[in-house]
RODO-2510 file (C-alpha; in nm, 4 decimals, decimal comma):
residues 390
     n   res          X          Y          Z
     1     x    -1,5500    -2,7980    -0,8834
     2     x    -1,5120    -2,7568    -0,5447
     3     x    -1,1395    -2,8697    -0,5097
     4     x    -1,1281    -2,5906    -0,7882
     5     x    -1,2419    -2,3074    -0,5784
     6     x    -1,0517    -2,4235    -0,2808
     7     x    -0,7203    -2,4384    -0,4998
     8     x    -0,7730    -2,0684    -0,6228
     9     x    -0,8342    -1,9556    -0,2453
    10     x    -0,5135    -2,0769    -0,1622
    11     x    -0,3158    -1,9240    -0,4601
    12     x    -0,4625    -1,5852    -0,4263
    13     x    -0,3897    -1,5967    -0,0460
    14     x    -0,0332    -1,7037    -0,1101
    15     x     0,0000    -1,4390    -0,4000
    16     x    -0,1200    -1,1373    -0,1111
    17     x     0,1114    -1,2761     0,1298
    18     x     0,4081    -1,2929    -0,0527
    19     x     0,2985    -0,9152    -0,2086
    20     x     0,2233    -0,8121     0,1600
    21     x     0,5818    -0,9773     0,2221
    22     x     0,7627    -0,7873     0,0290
    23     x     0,6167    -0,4336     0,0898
    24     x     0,6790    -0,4850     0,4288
    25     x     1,0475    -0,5706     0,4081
    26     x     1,0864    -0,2492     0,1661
    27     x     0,8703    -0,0337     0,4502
    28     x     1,1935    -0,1596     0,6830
    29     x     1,4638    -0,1298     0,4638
    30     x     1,3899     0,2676     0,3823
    31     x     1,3439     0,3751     0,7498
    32     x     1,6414     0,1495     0,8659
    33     x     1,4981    -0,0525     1,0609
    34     x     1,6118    -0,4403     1,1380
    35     x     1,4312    -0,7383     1,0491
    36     x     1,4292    -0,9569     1,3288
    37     x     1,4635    -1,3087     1,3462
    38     x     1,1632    -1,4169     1,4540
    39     x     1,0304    -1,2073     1,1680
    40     x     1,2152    -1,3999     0,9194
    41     x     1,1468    -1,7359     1,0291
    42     x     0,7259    -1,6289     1,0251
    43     x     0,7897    -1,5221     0,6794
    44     x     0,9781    -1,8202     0,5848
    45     x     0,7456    -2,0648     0,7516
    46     x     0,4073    -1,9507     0,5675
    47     x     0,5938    -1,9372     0,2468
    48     x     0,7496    -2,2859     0,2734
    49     x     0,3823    -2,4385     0,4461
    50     x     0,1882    -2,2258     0,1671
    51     x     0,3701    -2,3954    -0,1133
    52     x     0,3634    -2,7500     0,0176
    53     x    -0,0102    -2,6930     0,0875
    54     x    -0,0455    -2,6247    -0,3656
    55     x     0,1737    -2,9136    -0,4458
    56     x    -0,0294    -3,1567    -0,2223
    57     x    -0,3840    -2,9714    -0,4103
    58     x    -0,2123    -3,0764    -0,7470
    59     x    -0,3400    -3,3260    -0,8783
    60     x    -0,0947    -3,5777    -1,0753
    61     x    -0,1843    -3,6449    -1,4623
    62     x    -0,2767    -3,9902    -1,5105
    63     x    -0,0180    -4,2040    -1,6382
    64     x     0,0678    -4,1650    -2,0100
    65     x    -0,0288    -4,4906    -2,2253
    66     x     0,2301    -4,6168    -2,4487
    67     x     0,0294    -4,5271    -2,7708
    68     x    -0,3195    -4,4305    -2,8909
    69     x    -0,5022    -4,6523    -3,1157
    70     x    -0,5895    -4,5151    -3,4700
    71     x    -0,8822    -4,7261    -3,7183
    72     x    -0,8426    -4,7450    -4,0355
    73     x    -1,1323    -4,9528    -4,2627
    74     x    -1,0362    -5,1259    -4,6199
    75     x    -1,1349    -4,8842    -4,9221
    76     x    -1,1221    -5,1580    -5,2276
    77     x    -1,3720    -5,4937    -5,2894
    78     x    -1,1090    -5,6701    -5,1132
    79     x    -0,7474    -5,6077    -4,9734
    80     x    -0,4715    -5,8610    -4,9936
    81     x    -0,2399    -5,9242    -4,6116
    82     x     0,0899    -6,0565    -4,6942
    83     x     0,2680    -6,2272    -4,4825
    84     x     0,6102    -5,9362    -4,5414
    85     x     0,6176    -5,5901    -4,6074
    86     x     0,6490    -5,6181    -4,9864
    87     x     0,4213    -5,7052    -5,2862
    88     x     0,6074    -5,9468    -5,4231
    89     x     0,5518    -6,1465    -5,0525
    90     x     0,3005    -6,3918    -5,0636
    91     x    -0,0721    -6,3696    -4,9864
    92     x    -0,1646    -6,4917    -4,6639
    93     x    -0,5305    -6,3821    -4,6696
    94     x    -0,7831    -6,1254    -4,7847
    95     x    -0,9927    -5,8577    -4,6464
    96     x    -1,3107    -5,7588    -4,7358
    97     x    -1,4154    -5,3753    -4,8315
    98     x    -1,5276    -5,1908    -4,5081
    99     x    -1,2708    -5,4179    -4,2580
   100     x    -1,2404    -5,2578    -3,9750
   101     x    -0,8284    -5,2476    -3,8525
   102     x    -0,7175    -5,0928    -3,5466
   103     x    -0,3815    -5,0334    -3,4804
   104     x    -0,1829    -4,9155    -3,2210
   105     x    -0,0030    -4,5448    -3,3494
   106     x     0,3392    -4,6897    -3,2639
   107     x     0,2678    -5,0620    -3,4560
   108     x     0,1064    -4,8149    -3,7617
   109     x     0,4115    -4,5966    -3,8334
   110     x     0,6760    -4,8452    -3,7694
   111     x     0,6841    -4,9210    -4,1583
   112     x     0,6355    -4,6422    -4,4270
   113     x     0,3817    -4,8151    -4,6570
   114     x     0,2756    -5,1072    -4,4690
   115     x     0,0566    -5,1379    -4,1843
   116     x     0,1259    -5,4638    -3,9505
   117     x    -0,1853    -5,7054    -3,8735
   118     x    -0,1759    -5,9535    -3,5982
   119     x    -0,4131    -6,2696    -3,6646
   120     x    -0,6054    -6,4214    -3,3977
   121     x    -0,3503    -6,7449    -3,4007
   122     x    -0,1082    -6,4608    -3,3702
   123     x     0,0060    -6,5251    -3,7082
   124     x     0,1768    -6,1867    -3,8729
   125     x     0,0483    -6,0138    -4,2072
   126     x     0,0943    -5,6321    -4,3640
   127     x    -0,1767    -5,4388    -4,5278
   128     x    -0,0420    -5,1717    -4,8051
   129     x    -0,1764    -4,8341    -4,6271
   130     x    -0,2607    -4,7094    -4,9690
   131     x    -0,5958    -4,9468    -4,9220
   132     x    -0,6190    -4,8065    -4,6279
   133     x    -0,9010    -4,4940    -4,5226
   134     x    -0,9986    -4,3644    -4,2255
   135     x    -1,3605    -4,3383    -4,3331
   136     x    -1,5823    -4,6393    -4,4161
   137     x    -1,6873    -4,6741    -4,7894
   138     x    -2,0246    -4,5721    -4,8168
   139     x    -2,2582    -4,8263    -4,8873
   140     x    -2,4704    -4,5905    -5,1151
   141     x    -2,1763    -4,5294    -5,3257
   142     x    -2,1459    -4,7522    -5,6778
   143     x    -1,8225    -4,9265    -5,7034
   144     x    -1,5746    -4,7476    -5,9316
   145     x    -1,7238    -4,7604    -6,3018
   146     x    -1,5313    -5,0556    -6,5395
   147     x    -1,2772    -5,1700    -6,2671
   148     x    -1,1285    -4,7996    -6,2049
   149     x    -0,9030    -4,6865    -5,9611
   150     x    -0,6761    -4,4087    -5,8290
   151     x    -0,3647    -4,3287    -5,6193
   152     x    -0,2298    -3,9743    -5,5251
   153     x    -0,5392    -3,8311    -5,7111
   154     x    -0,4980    -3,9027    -6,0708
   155     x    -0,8391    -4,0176    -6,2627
   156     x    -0,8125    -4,1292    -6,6331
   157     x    -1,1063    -4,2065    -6,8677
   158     x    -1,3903    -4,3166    -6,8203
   159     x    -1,3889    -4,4953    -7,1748
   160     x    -1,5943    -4,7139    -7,3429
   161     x    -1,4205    -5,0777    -7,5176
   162     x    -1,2774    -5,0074    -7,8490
   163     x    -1,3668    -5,1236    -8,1738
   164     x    -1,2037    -5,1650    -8,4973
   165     x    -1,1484    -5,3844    -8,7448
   166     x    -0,8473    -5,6509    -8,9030
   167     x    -0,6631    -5,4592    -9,1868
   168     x    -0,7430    -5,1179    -9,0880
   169     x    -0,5083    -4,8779    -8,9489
   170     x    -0,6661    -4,7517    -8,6103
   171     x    -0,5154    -4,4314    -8,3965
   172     x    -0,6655    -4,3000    -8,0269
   173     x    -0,5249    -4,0816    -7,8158
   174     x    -0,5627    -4,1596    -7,4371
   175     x    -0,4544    -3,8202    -7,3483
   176     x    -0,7014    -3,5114    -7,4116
   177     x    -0,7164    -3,3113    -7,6095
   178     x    -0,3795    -3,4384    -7,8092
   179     x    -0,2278    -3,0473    -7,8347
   180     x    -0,1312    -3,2059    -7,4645
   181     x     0,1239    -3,4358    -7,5819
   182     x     0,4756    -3,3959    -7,5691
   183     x     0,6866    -3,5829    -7,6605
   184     x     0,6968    -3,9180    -7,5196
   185     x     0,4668    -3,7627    -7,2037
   186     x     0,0982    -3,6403    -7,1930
   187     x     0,0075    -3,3163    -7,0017
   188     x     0,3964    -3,1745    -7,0251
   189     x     0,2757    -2,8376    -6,9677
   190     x     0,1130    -2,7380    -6,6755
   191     x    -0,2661    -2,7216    -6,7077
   192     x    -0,2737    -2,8585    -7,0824
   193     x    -0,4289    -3,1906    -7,0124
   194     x    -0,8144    -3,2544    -6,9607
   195     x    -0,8138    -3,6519    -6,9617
   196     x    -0,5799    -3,7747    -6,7232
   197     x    -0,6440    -3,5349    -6,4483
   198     x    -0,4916    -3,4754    -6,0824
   199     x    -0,1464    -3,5964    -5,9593
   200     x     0,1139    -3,4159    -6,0703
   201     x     0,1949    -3,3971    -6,4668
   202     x     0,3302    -3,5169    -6,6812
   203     x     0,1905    -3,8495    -6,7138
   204     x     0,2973    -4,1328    -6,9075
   205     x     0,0513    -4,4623    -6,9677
   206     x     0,1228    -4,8224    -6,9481
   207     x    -0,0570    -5,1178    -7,0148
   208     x    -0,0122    -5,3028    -6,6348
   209     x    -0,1748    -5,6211    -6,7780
   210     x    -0,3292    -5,8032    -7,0233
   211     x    -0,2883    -5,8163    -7,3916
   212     x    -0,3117    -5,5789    -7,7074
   213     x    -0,3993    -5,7172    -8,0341
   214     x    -0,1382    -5,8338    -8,2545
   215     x    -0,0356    -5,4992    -8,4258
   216     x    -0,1652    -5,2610    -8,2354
   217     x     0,0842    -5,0579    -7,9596
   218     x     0,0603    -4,8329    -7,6750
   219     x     0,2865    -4,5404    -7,6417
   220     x     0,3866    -4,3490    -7,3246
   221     x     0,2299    -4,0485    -7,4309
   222     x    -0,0937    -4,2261    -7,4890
   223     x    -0,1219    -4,2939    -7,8457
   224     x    -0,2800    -4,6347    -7,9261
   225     x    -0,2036    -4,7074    -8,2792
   226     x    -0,1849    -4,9629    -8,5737
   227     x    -0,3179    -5,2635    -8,7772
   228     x    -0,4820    -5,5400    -8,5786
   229     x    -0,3821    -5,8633    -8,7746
   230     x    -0,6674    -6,0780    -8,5600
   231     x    -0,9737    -6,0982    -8,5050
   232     x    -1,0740    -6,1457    -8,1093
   233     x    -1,1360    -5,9666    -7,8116
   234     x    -0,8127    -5,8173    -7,5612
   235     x    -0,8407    -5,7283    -7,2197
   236     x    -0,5718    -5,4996    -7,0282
   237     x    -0,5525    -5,2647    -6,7554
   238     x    -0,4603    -4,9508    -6,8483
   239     x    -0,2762    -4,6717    -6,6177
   240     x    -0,1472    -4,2956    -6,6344
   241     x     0,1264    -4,2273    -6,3882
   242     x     0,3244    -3,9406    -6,2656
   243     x     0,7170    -3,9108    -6,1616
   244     x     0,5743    -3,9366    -5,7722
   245     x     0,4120    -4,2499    -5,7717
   246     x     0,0309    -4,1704    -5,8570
   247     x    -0,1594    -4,3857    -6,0924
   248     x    -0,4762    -4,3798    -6,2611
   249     x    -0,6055    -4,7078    -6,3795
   250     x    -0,9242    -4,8388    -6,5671
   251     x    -1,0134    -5,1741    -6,7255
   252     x    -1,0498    -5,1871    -7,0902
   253     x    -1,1116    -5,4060    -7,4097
   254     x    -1,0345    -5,3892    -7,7883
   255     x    -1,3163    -5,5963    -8,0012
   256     x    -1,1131    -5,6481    -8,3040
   257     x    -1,3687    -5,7857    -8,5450
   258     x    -1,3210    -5,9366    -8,8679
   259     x    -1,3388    -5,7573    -9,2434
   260     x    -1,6188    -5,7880    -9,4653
   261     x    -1,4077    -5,9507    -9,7208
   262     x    -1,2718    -6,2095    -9,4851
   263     x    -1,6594    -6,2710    -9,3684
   264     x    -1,7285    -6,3709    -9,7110
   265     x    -1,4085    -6,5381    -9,8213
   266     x    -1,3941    -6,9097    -9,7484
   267     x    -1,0401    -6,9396    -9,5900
   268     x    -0,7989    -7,2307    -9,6448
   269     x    -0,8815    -7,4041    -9,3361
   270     x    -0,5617    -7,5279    -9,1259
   271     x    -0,5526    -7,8765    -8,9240
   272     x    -0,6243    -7,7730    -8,5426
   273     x    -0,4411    -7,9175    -8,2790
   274     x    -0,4965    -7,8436    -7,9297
   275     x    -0,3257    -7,5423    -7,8525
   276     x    -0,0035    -7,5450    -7,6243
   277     x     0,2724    -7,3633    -7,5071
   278     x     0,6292    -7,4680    -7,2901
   279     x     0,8512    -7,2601    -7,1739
   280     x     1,1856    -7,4317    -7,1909
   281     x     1,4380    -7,1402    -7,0174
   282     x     1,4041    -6,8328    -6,8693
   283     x     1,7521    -6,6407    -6,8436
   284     x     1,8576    -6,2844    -6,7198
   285     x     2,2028    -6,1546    -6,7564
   286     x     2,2902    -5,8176    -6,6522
   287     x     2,4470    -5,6255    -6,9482
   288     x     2,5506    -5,3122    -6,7042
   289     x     2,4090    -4,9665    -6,5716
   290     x     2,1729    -4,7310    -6,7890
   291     x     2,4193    -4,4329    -6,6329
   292     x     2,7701    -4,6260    -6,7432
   293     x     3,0221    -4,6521    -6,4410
   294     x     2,7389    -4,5451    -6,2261
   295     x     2,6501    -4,7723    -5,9627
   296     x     2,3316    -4,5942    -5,8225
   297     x     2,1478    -4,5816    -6,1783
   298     x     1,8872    -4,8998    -6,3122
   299     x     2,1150    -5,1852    -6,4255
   300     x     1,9975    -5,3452    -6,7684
   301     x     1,9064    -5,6567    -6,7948
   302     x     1,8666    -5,8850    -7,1268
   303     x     1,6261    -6,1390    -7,0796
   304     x     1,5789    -6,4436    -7,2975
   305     x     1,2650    -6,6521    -7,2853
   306     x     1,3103    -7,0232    -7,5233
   307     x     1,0128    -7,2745    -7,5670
   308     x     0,7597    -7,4891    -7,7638
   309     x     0,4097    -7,4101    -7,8480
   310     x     0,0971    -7,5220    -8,0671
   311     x    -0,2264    -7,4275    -8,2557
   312     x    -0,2798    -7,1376    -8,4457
   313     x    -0,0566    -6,8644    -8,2659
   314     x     0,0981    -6,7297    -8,0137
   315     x     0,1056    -6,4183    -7,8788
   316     x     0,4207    -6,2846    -7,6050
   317     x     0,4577    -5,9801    -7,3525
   318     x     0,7068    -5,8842    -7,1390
   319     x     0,6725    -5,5839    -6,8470
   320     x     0,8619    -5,4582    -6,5502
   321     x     0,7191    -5,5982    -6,2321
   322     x     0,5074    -5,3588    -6,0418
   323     x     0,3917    -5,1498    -6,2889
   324     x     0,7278    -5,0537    -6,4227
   325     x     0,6078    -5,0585    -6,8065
   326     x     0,6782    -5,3015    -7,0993
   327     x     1,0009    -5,4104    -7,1848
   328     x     1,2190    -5,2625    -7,4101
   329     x     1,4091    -5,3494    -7,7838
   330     x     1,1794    -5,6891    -7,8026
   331     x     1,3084    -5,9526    -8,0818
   332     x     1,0951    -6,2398    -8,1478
   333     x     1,1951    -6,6183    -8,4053
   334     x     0,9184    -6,8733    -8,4677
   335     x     1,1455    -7,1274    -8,6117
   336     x     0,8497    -7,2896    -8,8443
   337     x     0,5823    -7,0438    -8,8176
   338     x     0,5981    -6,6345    -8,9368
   339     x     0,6492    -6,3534    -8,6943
   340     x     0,3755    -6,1305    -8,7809
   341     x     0,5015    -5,8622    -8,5637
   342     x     0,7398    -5,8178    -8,2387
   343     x     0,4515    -5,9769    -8,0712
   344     x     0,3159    -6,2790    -8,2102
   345     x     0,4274    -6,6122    -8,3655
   346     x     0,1002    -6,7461    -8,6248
   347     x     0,0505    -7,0640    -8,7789
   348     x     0,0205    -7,0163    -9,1541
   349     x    -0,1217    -7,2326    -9,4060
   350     x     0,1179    -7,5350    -9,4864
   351     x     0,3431    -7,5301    -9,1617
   352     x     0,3713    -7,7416    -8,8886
   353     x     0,1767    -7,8043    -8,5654
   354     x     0,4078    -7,7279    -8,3703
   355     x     0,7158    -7,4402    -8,3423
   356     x     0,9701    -7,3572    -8,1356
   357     x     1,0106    -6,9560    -8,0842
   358     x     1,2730    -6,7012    -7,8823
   359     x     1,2000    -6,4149    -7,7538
   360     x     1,4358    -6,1655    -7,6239
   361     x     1,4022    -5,8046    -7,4056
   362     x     1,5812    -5,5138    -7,2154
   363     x     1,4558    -5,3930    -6,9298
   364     x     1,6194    -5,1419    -6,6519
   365     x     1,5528    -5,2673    -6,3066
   366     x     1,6985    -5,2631    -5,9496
   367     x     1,7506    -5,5642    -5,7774
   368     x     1,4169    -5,6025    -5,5986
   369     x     1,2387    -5,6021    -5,8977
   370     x     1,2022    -5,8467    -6,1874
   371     x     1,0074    -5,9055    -6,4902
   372     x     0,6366    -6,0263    -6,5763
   373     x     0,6347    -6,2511    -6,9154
   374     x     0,3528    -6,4620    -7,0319
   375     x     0,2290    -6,6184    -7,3639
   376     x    -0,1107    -6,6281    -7,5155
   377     x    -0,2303    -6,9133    -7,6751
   378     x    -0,4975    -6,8240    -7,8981
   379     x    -0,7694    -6,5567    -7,8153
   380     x    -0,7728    -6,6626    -7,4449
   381     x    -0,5640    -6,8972    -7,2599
   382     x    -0,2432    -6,7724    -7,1520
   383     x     0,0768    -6,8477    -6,8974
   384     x     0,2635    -6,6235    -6,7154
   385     x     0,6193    -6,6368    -6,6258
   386     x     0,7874    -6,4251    -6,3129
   387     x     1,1487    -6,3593    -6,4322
   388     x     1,3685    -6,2510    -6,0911
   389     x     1,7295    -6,1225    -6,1870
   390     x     1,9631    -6,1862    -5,9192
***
């Protein structure tokens, strides 16, 4: 405070000098009178001591540090570190919800989506910055309802599992109220859609996982429709997204359960064998660009899947690799058992244990991405199948 006061005595006394300094000369020049000398060299001394007297009273800033340090805490039950920038890199490790990351600014920015962990060995890992907050999760808070989750604001749902029976035709429309739909999208014009929400419309839904029943389909706009042929329960993730990256996600189920008049119908019963599947070859050839003779539009792929299996059926999917949707124009042969749809191969009364099946897809893709395939083998079991197109 007091080198304060002392620094504004000597500005204002410099200020009335130099004011003083300059009347005075104009006093001399207007009666014609000579400045001396000795006058000049006064005036020149207190000006020059003056100012050397304020740049020694200046303090210097303290020296700038290379970065400041931002903390960020994990917002999910647990985030994944991989040991690249990239989600097809593999896991190195996990974090826990509420892990608390500090970063230097510089280190956090130098990647758009990825934020660069160092490891006590000094082992390198990235953390997606989309699991990223800079606010711990509340501990009071309940963890999103049926395995929910959100990115650039879009909610979906919340819906309960679905039910419906084998033989019956079944419709449900995701997106509310169905006046939204248009066309292959849901929410198409602004403000129509009440159920997905947020982001930026229109949306269009994917399953990102799991299985449908045999039968049943999911279209972009929403519309879950069709016969299931069995009876069992399916598990998928389902997501709305937007054209700017935003997804809404929720876990669901569909209880398929079986008709009355199969409950009380003794079926032909079929020899069991332990269920079984081998995939023999996985191929992808590249058939050309979606945009022909245009070399910065998706290039289309046809992949073809060949293999064995066993027991009582078989059911296939095929999607684009980070949530890019299911594959498209799918063709499926059982050689000894009957396609019952695009989806599934089932053992029928009378045919053999075993059968050997193709399946065949289209997909559009760049070159960084690839495709997800996987059989199910029965109600539950299943392999999957990472198909990279080089």
């Amino acid at each position: 405070m007091q080198s304060t006061i002392s620094f504004l005595i000597v500005v204002l006394g410099y200020l009335a000098f130099g004011i003083w300094a300059i009347i005075w000369i104009s006093r001399k020049k207007k009666v014609g009178e000579k400045i001396s000398l000795r006058a000049k060299i006064i005036i020149a001394v207190i000006f020059f001591s003056s100012s050397s007297v304020l740049i020694s009273m200046i303090e210097p800033s303290p020296p700038a540090t290379p970065s400041e340090f931002v903390t960020y805490y994990v917002k999910p039950d647990v985030a994944n570190v991989r040991e690249c920038p990239s989600t097809s890199c593999k896991t190195l490790s996990t974090f826990p919800q509420n892990t608390e990351l500090t970063f230097p600014g510089d280190l956090f920015d130098k990647y758009p989506d990825w934020a660069e962990v160092t490891f006590p060995d000094g082992k390198l890992g990235y953390v997606s910055k989309t699991v990223l907050s800079e606010d711990a999760v509340s501990a009071g808070l309940p963890p999103p309802a049926r395995g929910s989750s959100s990115v650039g604001g879009i909610a979906i749902g919340p819906w309960v599992n679905i039910q419906t029976t084998v033989g019956q035709s079944y419709e449900f429309h995701f997106c509310e109220p169905p006046a939204a739909i248009s066309g292959a999208t849901c929410g198409g014009l602004a403000d129509t859609a009440t159920n997905p929400t947020g982001g930026r419309p229109p949306y269009s839904f994917v399953k990102k996982s799991g299985f449908l029943p045999p039968g049943i389909t999911l279209e972009l706009n929403g519309t879950l429709s069709g016969t299931p042929t069995q009876a069992g329960t399916y598990n998928f993730r389902l997501c709305a997204k937007d054209l700017y990256g935003g997804e809404g996600c929720q876990n669901l189920a569909v209880v398929v359960n079986k008709s009355e008049a199969s409950a009380t119908t003794i079926p032909t019963p079929i020899t069991e064998n332990a269920g079984f599947v081998k995939i023999e070859s996985a191929t992808c050839q590249a058939l050309g660009y979606s945009v022909p003779d245009n070399p910065n539009s998706w290039i289309v792929y046809l992949i073809t899947v060949t293999g064995t299996g066993g027991g009582s059926s078989l059911g296939f999917f095929c999607d684009h690799r980070y949530g890019g949707g299911p594959c498209h124009n799918q063709s499926l042969t059982c050689d000894s058992w009957t396609v019952k749809h695009v989806g599934s191969c089932v053992r029928e009364t009378g045919q053999s244990e075993t059968t050997e099946w193709t399946y065949q897809a289209r997909g559009f893709i760049n070159l960084e991405m690839g495709f997800n395939f996987g059989v199910q083998i029965g109600y539950e079991d299943e392999i999957r199948r990472n198909i990279s197109c080089n």
